[in-house]
N, C-alpha and C positions, 0 to 999 in steps of 0.2 A: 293571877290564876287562883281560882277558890279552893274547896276541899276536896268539890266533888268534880273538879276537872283533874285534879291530881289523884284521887280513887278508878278516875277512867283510864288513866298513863299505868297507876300500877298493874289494873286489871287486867289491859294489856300486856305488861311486860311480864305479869307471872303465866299469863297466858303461855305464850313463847317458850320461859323458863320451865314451866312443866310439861311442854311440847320437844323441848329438846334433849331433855333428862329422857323421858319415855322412849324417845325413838332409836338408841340404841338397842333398848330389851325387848321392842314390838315384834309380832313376826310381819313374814314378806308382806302378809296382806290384813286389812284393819277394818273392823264392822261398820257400815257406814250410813244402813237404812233398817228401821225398825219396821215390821208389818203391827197390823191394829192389834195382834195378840201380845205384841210384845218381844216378839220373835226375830232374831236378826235374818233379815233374806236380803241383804246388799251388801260389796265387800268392796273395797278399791287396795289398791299397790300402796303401800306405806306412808312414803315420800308425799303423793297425793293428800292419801286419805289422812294423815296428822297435820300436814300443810291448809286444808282447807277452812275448817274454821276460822286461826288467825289471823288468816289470806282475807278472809268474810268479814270477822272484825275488824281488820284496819280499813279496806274498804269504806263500808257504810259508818264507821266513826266520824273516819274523814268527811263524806258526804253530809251526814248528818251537821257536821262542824260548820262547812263550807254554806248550806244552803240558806241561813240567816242572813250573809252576807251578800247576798243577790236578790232576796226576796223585796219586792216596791213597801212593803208595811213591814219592812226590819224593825222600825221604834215601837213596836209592837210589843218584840219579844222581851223586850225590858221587863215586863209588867212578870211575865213569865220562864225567866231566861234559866231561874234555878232547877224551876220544873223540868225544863226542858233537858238542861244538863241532864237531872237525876235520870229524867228516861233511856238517855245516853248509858251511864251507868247501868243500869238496871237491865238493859239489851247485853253489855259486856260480862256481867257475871253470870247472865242466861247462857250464852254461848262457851263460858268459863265450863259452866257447868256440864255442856253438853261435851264439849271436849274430853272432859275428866271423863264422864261417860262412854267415850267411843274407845280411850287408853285401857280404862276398867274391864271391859268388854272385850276387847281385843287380847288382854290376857290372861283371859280367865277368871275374871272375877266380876260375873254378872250381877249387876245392879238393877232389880226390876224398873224398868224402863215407865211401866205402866202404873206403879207409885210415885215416882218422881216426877215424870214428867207435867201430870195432874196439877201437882201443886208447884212447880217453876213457870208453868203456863197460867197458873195462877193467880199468883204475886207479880206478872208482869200484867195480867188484866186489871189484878186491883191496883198496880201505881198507874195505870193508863186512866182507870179512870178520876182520879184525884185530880190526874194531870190536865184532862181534859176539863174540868170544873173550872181550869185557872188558865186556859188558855183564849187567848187574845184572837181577834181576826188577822189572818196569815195567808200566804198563798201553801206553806209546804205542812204544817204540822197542824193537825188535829180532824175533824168532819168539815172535808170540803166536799162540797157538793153544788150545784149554782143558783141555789136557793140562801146556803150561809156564806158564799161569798159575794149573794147578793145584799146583802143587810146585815148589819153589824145585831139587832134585835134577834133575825131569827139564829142566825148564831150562836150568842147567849143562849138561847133558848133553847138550841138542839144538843149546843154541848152539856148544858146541866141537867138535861135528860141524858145523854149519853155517858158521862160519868156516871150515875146512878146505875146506867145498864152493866156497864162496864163491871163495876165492882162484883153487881150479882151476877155476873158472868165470871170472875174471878173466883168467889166463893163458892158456882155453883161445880166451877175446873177441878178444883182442893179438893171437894168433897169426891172427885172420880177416886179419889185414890184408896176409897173405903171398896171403891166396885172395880176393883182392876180389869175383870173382862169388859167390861162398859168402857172404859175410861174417855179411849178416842170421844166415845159419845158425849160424854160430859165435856168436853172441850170444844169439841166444833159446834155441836148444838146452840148453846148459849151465844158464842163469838158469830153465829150466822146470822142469829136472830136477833142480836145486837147491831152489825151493819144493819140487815134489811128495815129493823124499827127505827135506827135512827136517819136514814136515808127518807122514809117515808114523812116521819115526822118533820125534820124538816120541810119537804113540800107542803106539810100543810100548815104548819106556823106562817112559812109566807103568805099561804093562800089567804087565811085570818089575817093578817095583816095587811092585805092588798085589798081587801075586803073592807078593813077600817079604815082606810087613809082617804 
């Protein structure tokens, strides 16, 4: 086991650890949905509403762990497998974070949702796109679409555009957090136009491609 699979256990476990502490001093009911200003307008029952995250990271930890293991081009992820961890991590300290958010919140001690959030969404678009730069052809992780899992070429091709998009999608999230009534904007904007251009691009690398063969 590496570093960054034992930084994903801790993250975890202080997950829990600072979930359990909290939930004596929480009241009955705990903040659970932010609207686009910023504004809490969602509340769930305690027990719920501090259980959910956790519930959510051990979850998709697990699955995320598990799906290497069944994928037909598993010796794939060799090439990738640290990246791939890191993403792991990097999803655990998101929802770490978000957590602490929903406790903070819940007693009284509002943390502008619409600075923080900007730049956590952020730094997970910019390690997505590093990640992508260095990932291998795969059935579960990275731009799949049936044009990069039809050719290992266009593949390459879409992900090292996609990493590129990705990051300017990252740095353009950070920068919501100078415009906090915008922010929502700053974050979806960029993360939509980043699926739909790399979606596109790859059909047409193949088509170039089908074109030259």
């Amino acid at each position: 086991m590496n570093l960054i699979r034992i930084a994903i256990i801790v993250g975890l476990i202080l997950t829990f650890i600072v979930s359990l502490t909290a939930y004596p001093v929480l009241p009955d009911t705990v903040v659970s949905h932010w609207n686009a200003a910023g504004v809490p307008d969602g509340t769930m029952g305690k027990l719920a509403g501090i259980g959910l995250v956790p519930v959510i990271m051990v979850a998709l930890v697990a699955l995320l762990a598990f799906l290497p293991r069944i994928d037909p081009l598993w010796k794939n992820y060799a090439a990738f497998r640290n990246w791939y961890d890191g993403f792991i991590l990097i999803f655990v300290l998101f929802m770490l974070a978000v957590q602490c958010l929903i406790i903070l919140w819940s007693l009284g001690h509002p943390v502008s949702i619409n600075l923080l959030m900007p730049v956590l969404v952020g730094i997970l678009f910019l390690y997505t796109g590093f990640f992508l730069e260095r990932t291998e052809p795969n059935w579960f992780a990275g731009i799949r679409t049936p044009w990069t899992l039809s050719s290992a070429t266009v593949w390459k091709k879409t992900h090292l555009v996609g990493g590129k998009l990705f990051k300017i999608a990252g740095i353009v999230s950070c920068a919501g957090a100078v415009f906090p009534d915008f922010a929502i904007w700053f974050i979806l904007v960029p993360a939509l136009g980043t699926a739909l251009v790399t979606v596109v691009y790859s059909w047409y690398a193949f088509q170039k491609e089908r074109e030259n063969s």
